[in-house]
C-alpha positions as protocol buffer text, in pm:
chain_id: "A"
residue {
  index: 1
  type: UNK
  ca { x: 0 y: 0 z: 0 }
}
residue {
  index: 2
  type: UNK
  ca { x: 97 y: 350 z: -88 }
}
residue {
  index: 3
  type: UNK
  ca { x: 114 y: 658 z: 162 }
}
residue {
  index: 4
  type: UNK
  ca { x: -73 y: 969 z: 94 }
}
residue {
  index: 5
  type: UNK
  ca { x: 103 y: 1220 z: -84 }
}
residue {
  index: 6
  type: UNK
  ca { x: 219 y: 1443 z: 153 }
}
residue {
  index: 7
  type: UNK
  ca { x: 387 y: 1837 z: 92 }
}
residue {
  index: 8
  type: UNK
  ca { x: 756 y: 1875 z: 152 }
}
residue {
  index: 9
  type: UNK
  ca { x: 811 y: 1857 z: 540 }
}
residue {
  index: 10
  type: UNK
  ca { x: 850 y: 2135 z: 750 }
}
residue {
  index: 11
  type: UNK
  ca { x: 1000 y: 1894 z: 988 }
}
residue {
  index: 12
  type: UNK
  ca { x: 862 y: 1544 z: 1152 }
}
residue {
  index: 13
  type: UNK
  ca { x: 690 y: 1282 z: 921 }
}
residue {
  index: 14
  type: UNK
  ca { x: 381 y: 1145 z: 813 }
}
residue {
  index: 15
  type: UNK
  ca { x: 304 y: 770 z: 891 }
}
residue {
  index: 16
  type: UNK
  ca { x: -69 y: 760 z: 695 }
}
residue {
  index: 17
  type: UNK
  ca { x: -180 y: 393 z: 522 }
}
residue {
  index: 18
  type: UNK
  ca { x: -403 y: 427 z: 205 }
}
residue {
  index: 19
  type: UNK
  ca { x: -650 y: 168 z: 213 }
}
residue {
  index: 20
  type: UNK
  ca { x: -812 y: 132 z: -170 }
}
residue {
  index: 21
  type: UNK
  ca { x: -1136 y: -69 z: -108 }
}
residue {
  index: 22
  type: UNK
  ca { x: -1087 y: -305 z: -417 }
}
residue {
  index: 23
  type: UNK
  ca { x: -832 y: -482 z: -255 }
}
residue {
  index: 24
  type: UNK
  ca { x: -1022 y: -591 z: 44 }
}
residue {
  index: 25
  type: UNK
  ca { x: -1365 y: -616 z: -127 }
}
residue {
  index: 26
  type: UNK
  ca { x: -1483 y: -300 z: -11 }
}
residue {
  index: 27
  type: UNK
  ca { x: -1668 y: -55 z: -194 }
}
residue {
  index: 28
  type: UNK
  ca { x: -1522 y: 226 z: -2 }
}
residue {
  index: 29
  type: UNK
  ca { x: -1148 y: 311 z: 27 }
}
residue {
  index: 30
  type: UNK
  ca { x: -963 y: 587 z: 308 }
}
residue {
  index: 31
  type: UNK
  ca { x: -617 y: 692 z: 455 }
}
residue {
  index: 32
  type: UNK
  ca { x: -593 y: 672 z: 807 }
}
residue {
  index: 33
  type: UNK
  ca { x: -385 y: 978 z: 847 }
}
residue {
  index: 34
  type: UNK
  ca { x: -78 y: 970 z: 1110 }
}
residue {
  index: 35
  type: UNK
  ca { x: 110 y: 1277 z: 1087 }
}
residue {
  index: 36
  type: UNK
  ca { x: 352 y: 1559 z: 1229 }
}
residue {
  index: 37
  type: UNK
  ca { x: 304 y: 1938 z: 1285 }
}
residue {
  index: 38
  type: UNK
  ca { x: 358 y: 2135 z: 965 }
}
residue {
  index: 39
  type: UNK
  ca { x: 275 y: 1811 z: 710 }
}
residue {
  index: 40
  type: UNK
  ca { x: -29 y: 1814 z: 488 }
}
residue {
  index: 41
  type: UNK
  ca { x: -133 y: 1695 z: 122 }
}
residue {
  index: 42
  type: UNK
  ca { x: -116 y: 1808 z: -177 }
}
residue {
  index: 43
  type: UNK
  ca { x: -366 y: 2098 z: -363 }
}
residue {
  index: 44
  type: UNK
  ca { x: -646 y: 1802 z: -515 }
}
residue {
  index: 45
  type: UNK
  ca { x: -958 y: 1709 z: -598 }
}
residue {
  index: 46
  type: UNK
  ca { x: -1217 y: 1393 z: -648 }
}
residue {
  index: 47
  type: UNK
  ca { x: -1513 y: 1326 z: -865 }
}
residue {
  index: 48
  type: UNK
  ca { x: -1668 y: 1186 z: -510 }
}
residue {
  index: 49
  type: UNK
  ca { x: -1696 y: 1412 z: -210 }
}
residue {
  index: 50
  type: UNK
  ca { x: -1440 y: 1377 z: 56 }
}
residue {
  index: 51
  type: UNK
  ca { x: -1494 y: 1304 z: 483 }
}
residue {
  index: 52
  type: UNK
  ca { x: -1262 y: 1342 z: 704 }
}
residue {
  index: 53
  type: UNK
  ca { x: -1312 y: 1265 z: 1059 }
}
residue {
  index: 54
  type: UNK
  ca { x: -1073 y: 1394 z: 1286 }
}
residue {
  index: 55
  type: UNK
  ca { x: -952 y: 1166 z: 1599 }
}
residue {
  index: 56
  type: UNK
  ca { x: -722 y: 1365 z: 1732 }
}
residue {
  index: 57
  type: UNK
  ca { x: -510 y: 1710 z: 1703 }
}
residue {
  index: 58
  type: UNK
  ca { x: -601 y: 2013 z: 1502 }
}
residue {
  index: 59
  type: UNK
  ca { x: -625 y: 2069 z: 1133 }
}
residue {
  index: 60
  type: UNK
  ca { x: -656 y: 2318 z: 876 }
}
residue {
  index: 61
  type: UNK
  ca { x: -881 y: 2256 z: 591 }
}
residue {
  index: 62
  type: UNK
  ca { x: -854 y: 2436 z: 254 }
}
residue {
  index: 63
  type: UNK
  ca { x: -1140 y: 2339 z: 72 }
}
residue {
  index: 64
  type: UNK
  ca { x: -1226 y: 2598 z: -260 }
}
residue {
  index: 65
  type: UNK
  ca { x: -1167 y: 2919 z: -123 }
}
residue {
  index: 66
  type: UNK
  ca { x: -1246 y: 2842 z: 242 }
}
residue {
  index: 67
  type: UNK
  ca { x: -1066 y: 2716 z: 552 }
}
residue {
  index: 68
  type: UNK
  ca { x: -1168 y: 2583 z: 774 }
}
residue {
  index: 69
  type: UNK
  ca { x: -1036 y: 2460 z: 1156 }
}
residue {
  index: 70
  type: UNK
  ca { x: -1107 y: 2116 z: 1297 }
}
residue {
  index: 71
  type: UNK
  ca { x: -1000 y: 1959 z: 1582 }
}
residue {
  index: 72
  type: UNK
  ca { x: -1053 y: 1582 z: 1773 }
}
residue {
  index: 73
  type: UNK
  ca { x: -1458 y: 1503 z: 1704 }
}
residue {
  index: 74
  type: UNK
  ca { x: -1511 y: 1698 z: 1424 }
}
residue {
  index: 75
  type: UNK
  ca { x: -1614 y: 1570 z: 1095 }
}
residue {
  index: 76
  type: UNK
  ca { x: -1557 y: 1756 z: 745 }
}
residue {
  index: 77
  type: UNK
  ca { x: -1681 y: 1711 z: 421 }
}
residue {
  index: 78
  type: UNK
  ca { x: -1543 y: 1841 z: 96 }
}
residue {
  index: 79
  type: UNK
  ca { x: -1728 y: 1838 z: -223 }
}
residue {
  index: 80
  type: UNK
  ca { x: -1745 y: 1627 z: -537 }
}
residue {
  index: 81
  type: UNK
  ca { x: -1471 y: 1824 z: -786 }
}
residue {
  index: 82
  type: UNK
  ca { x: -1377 y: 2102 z: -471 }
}
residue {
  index: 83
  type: UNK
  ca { x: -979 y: 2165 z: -499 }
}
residue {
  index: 84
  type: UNK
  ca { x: -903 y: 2096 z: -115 }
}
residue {
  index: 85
  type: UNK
  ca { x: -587 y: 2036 z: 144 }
}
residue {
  index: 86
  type: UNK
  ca { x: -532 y: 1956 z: 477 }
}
residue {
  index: 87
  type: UNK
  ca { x: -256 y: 2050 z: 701 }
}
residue {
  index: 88
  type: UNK
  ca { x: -157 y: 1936 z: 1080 }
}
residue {
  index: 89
  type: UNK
  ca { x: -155 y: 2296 z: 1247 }
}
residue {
  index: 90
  type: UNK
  ca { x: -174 y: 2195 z: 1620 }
}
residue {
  index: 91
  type: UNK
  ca { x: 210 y: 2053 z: 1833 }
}
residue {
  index: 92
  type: UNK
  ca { x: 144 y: 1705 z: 1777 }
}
residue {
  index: 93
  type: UNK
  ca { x: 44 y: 1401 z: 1587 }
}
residue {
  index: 94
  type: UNK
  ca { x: -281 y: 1499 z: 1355 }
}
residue {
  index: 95
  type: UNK
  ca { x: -504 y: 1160 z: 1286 }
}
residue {
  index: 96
  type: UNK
  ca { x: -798 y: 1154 z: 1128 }
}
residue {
  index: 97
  type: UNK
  ca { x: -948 y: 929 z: 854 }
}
residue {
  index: 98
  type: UNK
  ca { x: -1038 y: 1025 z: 497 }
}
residue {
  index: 99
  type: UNK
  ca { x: -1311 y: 846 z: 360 }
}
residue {
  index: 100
  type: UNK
  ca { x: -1370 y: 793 z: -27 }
}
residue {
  index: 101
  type: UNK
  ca { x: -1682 y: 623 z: -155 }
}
residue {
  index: 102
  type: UNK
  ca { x: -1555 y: 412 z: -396 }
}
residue {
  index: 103
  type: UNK
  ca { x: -1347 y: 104 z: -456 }
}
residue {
  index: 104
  type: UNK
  ca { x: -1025 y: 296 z: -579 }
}
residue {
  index: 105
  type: UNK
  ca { x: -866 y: 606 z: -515 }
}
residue {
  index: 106
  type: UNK
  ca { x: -967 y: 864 z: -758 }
}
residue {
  index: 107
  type: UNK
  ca { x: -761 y: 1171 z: -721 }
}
residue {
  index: 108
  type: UNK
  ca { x: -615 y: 1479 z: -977 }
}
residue {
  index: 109
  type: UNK
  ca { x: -361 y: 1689 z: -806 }
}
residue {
  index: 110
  type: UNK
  ca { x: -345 y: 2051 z: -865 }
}
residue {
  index: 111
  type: UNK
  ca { x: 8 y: 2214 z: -921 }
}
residue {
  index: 112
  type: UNK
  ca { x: 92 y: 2465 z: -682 }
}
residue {
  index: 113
  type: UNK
  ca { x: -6 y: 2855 z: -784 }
}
């Protein structure tokens, strides 16, 4: 299995899994994100919408031309063909899990302005 893309490291690293349904006869697929202050993905987008449900630290969403803050609890949803990001703003370890509704991993990624 593949980790999520992640941005360049500020410092620390990112220990996410990518799960792609297909492969354990699921019809959904999601990361289950591990990861250090400062470390994030990549500017992308799905034909699906995106959840994310945070477990634990604090997150900043980018999702079209909002942000948005989330924190241990909270649950996020991006929209179907929304450019969106996340990145671990809080001092420690930022999981959370990133569902996708389908069997694979459909994702464009969006060079950098």
């Amino acid at each position: 299995m593949a980790s999520h893309e992640t941005r360049p490291p500020v410092g620390g690293e990112s220990r996410t899994i990518r799960v792609e349904g297909a492969e354990i006869g699921s019809e959904a697929s999601f990361f289950l994100v591990d990861t250090d202050p400062g470390r994030g993905s990549l500017l992308h987008k799905h034909p699906y919408a995106e959840t994310w449900i945070v477990r634990s630290g604090q997150v900043a969403f980018t999702v079209g031309d909002e942000t948005v803050l989330a924190a241990a609890g909270d649950i996020v949803v991006g929209p179907a063909e929304t450019p969106h990001r996340f990145e671990n703003i809080g001092d420690g370890p930022l999981k959370m899990v990133c569902i996708h509704p389908r069997p694979t991993i459909e994702q464009t990624n969006i060079a950098p302005a």
